[in-house]
C-alpha positions in Angstrom: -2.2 20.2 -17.5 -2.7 21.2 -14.0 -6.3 20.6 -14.3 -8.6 17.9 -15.9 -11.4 16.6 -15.9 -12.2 12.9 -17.8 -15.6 11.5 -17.3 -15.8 8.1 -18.9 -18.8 6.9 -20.3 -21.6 6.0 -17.8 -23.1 2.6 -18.4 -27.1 2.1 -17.8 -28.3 0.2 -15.4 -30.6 -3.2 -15.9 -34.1 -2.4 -16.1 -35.6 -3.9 -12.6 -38.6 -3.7 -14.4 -40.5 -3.1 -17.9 -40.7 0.2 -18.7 -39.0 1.6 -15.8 -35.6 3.1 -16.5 -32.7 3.2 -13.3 -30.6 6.0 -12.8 -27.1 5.3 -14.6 -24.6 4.0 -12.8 -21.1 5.9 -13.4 -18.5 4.6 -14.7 -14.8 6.0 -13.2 -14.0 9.5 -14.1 -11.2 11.7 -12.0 -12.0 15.1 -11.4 -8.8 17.6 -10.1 -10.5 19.8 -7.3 -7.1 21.4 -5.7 -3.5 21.1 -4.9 -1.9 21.9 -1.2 1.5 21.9 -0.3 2.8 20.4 2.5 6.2 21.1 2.7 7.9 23.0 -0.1 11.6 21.7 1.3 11.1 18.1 1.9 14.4 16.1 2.4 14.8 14.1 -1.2 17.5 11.3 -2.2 17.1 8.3 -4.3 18.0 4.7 -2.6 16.0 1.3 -4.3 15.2 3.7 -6.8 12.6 5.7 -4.7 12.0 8.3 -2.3 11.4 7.8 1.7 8.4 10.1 1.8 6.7 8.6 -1.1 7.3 5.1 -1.1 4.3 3.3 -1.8 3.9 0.5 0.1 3.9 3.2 3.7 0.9 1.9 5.0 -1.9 5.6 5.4 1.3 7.8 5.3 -1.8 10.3 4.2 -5.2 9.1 6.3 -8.5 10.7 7.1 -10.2 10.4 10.4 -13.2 12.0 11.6 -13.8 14.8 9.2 -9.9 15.6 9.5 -6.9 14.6 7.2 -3.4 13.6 8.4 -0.1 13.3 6.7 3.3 12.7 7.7 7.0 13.3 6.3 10.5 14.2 6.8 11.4 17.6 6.2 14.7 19.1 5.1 16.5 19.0 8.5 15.3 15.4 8.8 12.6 16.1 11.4 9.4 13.3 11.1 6.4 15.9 10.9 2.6 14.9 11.4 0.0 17.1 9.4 -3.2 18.1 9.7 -6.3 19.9 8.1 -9.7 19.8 7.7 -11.2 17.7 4.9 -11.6 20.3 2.2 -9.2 22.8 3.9 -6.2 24.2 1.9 -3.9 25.1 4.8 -2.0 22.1 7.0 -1.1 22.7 10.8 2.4 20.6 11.4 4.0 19.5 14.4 7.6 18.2 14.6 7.1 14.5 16.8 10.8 14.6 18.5 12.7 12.0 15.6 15.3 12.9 13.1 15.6 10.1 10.0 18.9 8.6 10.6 20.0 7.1 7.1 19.3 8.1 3.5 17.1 4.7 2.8 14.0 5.2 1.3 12.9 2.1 3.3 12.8 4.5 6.0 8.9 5.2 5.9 6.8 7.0 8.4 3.1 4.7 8.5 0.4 5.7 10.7 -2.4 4.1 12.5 -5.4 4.7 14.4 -6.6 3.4 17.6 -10.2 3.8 17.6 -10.8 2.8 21.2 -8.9 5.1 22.4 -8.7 7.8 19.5 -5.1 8.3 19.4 -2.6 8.2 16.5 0.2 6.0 16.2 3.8 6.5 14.2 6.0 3.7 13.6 9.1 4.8 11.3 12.7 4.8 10.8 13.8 1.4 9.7 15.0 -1.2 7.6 15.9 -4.9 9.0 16.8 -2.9 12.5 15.4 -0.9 15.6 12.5 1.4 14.8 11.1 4.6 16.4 7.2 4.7 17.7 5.4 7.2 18.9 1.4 8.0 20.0 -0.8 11.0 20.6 -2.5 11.7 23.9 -5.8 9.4 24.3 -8.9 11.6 22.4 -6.6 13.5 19.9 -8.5 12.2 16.8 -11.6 11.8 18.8 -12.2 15.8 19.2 -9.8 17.6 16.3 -11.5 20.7 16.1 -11.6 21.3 20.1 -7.4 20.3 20.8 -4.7 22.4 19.9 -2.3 20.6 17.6 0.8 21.0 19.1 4.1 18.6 20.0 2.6 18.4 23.4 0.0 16.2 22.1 2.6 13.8 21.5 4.9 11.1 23.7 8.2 10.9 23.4 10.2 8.8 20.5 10.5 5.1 21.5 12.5 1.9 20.7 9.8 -0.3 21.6 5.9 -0.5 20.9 5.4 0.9 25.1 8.0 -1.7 26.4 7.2 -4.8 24.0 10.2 -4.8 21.8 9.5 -7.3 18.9 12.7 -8.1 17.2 15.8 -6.1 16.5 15.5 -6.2 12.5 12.0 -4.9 11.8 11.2 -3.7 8.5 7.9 -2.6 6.7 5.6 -1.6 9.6 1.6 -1.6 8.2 -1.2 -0.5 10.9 -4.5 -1.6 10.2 -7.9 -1.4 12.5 -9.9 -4.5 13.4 -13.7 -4.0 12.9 -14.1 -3.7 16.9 -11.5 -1.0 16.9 -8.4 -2.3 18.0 -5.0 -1.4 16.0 -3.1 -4.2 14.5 0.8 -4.0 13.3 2.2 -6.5 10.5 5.6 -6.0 9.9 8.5 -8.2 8.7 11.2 -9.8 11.5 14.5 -10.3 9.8 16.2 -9.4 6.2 14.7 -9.4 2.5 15.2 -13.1 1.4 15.1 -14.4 4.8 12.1 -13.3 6.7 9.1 -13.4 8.0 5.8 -11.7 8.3 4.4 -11.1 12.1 1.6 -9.3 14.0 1.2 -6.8 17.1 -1.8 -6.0 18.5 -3.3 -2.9 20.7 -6.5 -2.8 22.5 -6.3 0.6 23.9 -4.3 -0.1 26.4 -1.4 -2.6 25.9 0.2 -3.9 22.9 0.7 -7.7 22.7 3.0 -9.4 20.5 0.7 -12.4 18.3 3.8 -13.6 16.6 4.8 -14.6 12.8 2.6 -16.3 10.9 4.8 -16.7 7.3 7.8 -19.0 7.2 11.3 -18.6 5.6 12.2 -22.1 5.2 11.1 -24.5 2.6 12.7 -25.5 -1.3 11.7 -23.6 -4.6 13.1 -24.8 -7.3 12.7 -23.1 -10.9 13.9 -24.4 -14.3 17.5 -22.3 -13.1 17.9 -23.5 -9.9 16.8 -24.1 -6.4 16.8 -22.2 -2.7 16.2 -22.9 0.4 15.0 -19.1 2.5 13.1 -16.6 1.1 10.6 -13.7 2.6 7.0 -13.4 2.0 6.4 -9.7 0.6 2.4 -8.5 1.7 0.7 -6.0 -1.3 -0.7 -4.8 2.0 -3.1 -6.2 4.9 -6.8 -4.7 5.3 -10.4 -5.6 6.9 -13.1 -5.9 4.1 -16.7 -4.4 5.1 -17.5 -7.9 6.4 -14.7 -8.3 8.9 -12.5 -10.9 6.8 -8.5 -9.8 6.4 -7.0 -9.9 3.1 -3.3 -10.1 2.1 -1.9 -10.8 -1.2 1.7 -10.9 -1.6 5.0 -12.6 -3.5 8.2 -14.6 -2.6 11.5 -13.1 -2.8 14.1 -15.7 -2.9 17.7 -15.9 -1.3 19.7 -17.3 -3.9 20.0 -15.9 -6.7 20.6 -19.4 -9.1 16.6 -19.5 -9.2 17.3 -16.7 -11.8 17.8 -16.5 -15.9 20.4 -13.9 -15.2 22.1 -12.2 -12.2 20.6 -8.4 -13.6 16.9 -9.9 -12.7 15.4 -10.2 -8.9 14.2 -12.9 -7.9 10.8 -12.7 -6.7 7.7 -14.9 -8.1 4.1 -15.7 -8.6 1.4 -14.0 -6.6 -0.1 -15.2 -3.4 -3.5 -14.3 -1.5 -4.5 -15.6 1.9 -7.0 -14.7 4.5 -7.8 -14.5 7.6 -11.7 -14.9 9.4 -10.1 -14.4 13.2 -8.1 -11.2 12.9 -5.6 -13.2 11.5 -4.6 -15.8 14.2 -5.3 -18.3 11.7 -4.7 -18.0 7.8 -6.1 -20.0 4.8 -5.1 -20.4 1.1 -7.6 -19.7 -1.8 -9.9 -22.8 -1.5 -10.5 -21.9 2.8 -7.7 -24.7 4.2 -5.7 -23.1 7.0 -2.6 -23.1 6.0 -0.7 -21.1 8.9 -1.3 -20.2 12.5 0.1 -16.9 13.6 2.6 -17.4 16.8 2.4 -21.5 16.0 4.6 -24.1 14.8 2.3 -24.3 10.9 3.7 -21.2 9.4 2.4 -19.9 5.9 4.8 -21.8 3.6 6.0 -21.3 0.0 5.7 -25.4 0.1 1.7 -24.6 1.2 -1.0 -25.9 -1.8 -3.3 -23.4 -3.1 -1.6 -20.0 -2.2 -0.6 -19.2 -6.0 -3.5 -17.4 -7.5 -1.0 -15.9 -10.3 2.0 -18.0 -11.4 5.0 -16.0 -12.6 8.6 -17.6 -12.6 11.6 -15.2 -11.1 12.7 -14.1 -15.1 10.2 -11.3 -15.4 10.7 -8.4 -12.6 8.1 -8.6 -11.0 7.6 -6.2 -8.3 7.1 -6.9 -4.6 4.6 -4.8 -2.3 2.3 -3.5 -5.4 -1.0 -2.7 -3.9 -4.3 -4.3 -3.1 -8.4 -3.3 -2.0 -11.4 -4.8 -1.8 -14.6 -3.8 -3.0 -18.3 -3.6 -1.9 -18.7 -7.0 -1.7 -15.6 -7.9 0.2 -14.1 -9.5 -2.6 -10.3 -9.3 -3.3 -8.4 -7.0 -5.9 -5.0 -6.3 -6.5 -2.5 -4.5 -8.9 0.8 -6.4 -10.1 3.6 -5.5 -12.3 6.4 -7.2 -14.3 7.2 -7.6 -18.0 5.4 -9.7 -19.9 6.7 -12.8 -22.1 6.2 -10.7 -24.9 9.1 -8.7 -24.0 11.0 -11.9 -23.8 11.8 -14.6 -21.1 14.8 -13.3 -19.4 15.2 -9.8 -18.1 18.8 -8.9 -17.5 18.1 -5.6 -15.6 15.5 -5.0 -12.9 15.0 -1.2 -13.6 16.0 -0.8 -17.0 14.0 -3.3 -18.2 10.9 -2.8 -16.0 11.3 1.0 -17.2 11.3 -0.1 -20.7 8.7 -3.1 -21.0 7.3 -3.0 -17.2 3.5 -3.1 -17.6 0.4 -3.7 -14.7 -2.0 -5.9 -14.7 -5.5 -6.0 -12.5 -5.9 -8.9 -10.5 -9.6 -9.8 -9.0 -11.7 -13.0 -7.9 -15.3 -12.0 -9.5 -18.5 -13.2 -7.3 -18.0 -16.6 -8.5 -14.7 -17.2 -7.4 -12.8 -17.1 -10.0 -9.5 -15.2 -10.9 -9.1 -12.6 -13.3 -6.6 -10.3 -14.7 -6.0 -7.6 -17.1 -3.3 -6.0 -18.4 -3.7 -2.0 -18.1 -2.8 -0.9 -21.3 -0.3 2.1 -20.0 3.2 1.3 -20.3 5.2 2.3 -16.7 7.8 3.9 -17.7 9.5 3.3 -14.4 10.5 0.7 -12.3 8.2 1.8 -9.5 4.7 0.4 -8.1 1.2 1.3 -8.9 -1.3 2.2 -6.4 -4.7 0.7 -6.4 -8.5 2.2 -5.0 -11.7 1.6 -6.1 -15.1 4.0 -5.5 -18.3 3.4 -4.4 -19.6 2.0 -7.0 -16.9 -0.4 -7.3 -14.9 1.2 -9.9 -11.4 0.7 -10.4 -8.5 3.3 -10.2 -4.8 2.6 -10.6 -2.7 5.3 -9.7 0.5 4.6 -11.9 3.9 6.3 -11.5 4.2 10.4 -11.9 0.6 10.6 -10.3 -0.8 9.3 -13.6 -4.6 7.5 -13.1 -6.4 4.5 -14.9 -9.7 3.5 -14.5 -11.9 1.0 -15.3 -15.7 0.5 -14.9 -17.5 -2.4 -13.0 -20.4 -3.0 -15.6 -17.3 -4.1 -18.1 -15.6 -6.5 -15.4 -12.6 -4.2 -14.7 -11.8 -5.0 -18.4 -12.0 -1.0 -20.4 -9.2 0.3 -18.8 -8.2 3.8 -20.0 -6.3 6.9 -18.9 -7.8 9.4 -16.8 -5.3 11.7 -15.9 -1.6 11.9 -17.1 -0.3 13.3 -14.7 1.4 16.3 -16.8 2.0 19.5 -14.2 2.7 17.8 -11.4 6.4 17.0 -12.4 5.7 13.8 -9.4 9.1 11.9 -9.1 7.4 8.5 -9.3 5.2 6.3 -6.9 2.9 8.2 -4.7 1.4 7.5 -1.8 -2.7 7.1 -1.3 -5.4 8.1 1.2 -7.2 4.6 1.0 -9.6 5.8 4.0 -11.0 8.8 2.5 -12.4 7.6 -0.4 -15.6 6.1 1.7 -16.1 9.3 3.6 -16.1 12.2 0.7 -15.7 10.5 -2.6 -12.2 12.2 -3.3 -9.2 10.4 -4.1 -6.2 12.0 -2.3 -2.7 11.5 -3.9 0.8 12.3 -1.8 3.9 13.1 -4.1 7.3 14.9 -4.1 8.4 16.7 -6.8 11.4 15.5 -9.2 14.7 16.7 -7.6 18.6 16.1 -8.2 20.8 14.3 -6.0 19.7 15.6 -2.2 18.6 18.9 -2.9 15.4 19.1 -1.2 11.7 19.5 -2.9 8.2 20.3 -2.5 5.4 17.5 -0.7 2.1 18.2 -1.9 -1.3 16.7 -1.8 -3.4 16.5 -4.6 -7.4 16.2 -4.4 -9.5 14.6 -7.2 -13.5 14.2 -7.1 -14.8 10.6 -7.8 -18.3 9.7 -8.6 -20.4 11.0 -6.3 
C-alpha cells in the first residue's frame, strides 16, 4: 500500500495532581505524507550484498539544514550529485559536484556534513581502505538557501585530501558529525576490515586538523574456536547528545577466522559503547574509566574492561555498523542484529542464514543505568541493517529492510514493539538510508531508498516522507 497510516495506542499520562487529567502522551504512529523522486536512473549494482546509494551506515547521505533538505547520490553515468528542496517541497534542484564513482563497491558512499561556523557543506566519498574524494561549498551556502543559486559554481573542486591534510592512504567509512560549538568532526577508519582503526579530523571553519586514532587493532581474543591477534572496531555511528556528550556503540571484527564455528559465519562479536565528554579526545567505557586517548599511545582496546554492554560470541552473524540515537535525556540507544540461539549455535552462512533466522533487537541504558534489550518481533528477511530514530517524545522507530517501520512507545520501556508500516509499494531494494536531523525540526521521518533492480540496470532514488507525533 502506497499509503498508511497506523496510530498506535496513546498511553495517559500520570495524574500531576488529583483530579486533574494531562494531555495523553502519544505513543509512535507513522503517517505517509508524500513520495519525491530523486533520480529515476540511479546507477544500481549489488557488492556486500547492498547498494552504494543506500547503504546504511552513510553518515546524513539525506540531511536537513535550515528549513532546507539535502541529499546526495550517484546517477547513471556515475556522476556524485548533491540535492536540494525546501522542507515540504516536492521538486529537488541537483547539481553534478565534478566526481565520477570509480568502482562498483557499494562501500563507496557519498556522507555529508555541515560546518556551522561557516555554513558550508562538506562531501567526503568514493572509497574503501584507499584514497577518497572531498569536496565543500562556498562559505554561507547553507546559511542563506533561498537567496543563492544552486549551481556547480557553488562548489570547489574534487580533492584527494581534506584542503592539504591527507590522513592515510586506506580510508574507509567517512562519518561527519557537528560539535555543540559548531565545528565539523570526521571519524573514519585508517587501514583494512580486520585490521584497523578508528580516527578523528576536525574543522573549525577554517582549517582541518588531524586528532588521530583513538581504537587499537592489536590485542588477543580468544573464543571457545580459537584465538587472533588484529581486528577493527566497527562504530554503529558517532553523535552529540542534547547535553554535549559523544556516543559511539560499535563491534569487533576479527582477522582470523579460527575464532569461528564455521568458515560460512563472520566473525564479528559482542557489542561495545564508549563516550566521550571532551569532543572525543579522551574516551571511557560504560562505568566512566578512560579507556583510550585519541592521537595517544592508550588506544580503545578489545583487551579494555567494561566496554561489552552486550556479549555475543562470533557464531551468530551479527552485523557490524547497525545504527544508534539518543533520546531526550541524552541517554544511549541502539539497534543490533544477528540470529539468535534459538536458531542454533553455529551459523554456516552469513546471508542465508541472517535472511532466514536474522532478527533485531533494541538496545538502551534506562535512567538508572542499566542495559536493556528487546527483541523486535519482525523477522528480517535479509541480511541487511536496520535503521534506528526516535521522536520527540522519545518514541522508538526502527526502520527495517524494504522501508519497513517498527515502533515502540516510551510509557512501555521500548518493550510493545509492533509494525507500523510494511513497506508494501515501495518495491525498496533493502536498507535505506535516514534523515536523523529532521526529525527535531518538523516531526517527519524522511526515508532514502532505490528501487529493486537486476544486475546494473539502473533504478529510481526516492525520498519518502512520514508524519510523526506532532
Amino acid at each position: 500500500m502506497k499509503r498508511r497510516t497506523v496510530l498506535a495506542s496513546a498511553i495517559l499520562a500520570a495524574v500531576a495532581t488529583p483530579g486533574i487529567a494531562r494531555a495523553a502522551v502519544p505513543g509512535p504512529s507513522v503517517t505517509l505524507t508524500g513520495t519525491t523522486t530523486l533520480d529515476s536512473q540511479a546507477v544500481f549494482f549489488v557488492s556486500y550484498d547492498g547498494l552504494v546509494n543506500n547503504n546504511s551506515f552513510q553518515k546524513n547521505g539525506l540531511l536537513t539544514y535550515k528549513g532546507y533538505q539535502y541529499a546526495v547520490w550517484y546517477t547513471a553515468d556515475r556522476n556524485a550529485v548533491v540535492g536540494r528542496r525546501a522542507l515540504g517541497g516536492g521538486t529537488w534542484s541537483t547539481v553534478r559536484v565534478g566526481h565520477t564513482l570509480k568502482a562498483d563497491d557499494s562501500h563507496n558512499v557519498i556522507s555529508t556534513g555541515v560546518s556551522r561556523t561557516d555554513g558550508r557543506l562538506h562531501l567526503n566519498m568514493d572509497s574503501h581502505s584507499d584514497g577518497f574524494t572531498y569536496v565543500k561549498s562556498v562559505a554561507g551556502l547553507l546559511d542563506n538557501p533561498a537567496g543563492l543559486s544552486w549551481t556547480a559554481a557553488r562548489f570547489g573542486a574534487p580533492q584527494s585530501t581534506l584542503d592539504g591534510l591527507a590522513l592515510t592512504s586506506q580510508f574507509t567509512y567517512p562519518q561527519f558529525v557537528s560539535t555543540p560549538e559548531g565545528k565539523l568532526q570526521l571519524s573514519y577508519r585508517v587501514a583494512i576490515s580486520g585490521n584497523g582503526r578508528n580516527a578523528l579530523a576536525e574543522y573549525d571553519g577554517s582549517t582541518w586538523t588531524a586528532l588521530g586514532e583513538w581504537s587499537s587493532s592489536t590485542g588477543t581474543y580468544t573464543s571457545e574456536h580459537g584465538s587472533s591477534t588484529a581486528r577493527n572496531m566497527y562504530l554503529h555511528g558517532i553523535d552529540y547528545d542534547r547535553n554535549g556528550r559523544l556516543h559511539a556503540f560499535f563491534t569487533w571484527r576479527e582477522q582470523n577466522g579460527a575464532v569461528m564455528c564455521s568458515s560460512g559465519g563472520i566473525t564479528n562479536h559482542d557489542t561495545g559503547y564508549v563516550w566521550s565528554d571532551d569532543r572525543g579526545r579522551t574516551w571511557r567505557n560504560n562505568a566512566g574509566t578512560v579507556v583510550g586517548t585519541t592521537g595517544g599511545s592508550d588506544k580503545v582496546a578489545v583487551t579494555d574492561p567494561g566496554l561489552v554492554i552486550d556479549a555475543l560470541n562470533p557464531d551468530h552473524s551479527l552485523m557490524n555498523q547497525e545504527s544508534q540515537f539518543t533520546d531526550s535525556a541524552g541517554l544511549p540507544h541502539a539497534i543490533i542484529s544477528y540470529v539468535p540461539g534459538r536458531f542454533g549455535q553455529c551459523t554456516t552462512n552469513y546471508v542465508a542464514d541472517r535472511t532466514a533466522n536474522g532478527r533485531a533487537f533494541h538496545v538502551r541504558k534506562n535512567s538508572s543505568g542499566t542495559w536493556q534489550k528487546t527483541e523486535i518481533p519482525v523477522p528480517l528477511n535479509s541480511s541487511q541493517r536496520t535503521k534506528l530514530v526516535l521522536d520527540k517524545y522519545d518514541n522508538a522507530y526502527a526502520i527495517l529492510p524494504f522501508g519497513r517501520i517498527a515502533g515502540a512507545s516510551k510509557a512501555s520501556g521500548h518493550t510493545d514493539w509492533t509494525l507500523l508500516y510494511d513497506g508494501s509499494g515501495l518495491n525498496a531494494f533493502g536498507e535505506v538510508v535516514i534523515d536523523e536531523t529532521r526529525i527535531a525540526q518538523d516531526d517527519v521521518l524522511s526515508v532514502m531508498y532505490q528501487e529493486k533492480s537486476s544486475g546494473t540496470t539502473p533504478s529510481a532514488l526516492h525520498v519518502v516522507d512520514f508524519a510523526l507525533p506532532a
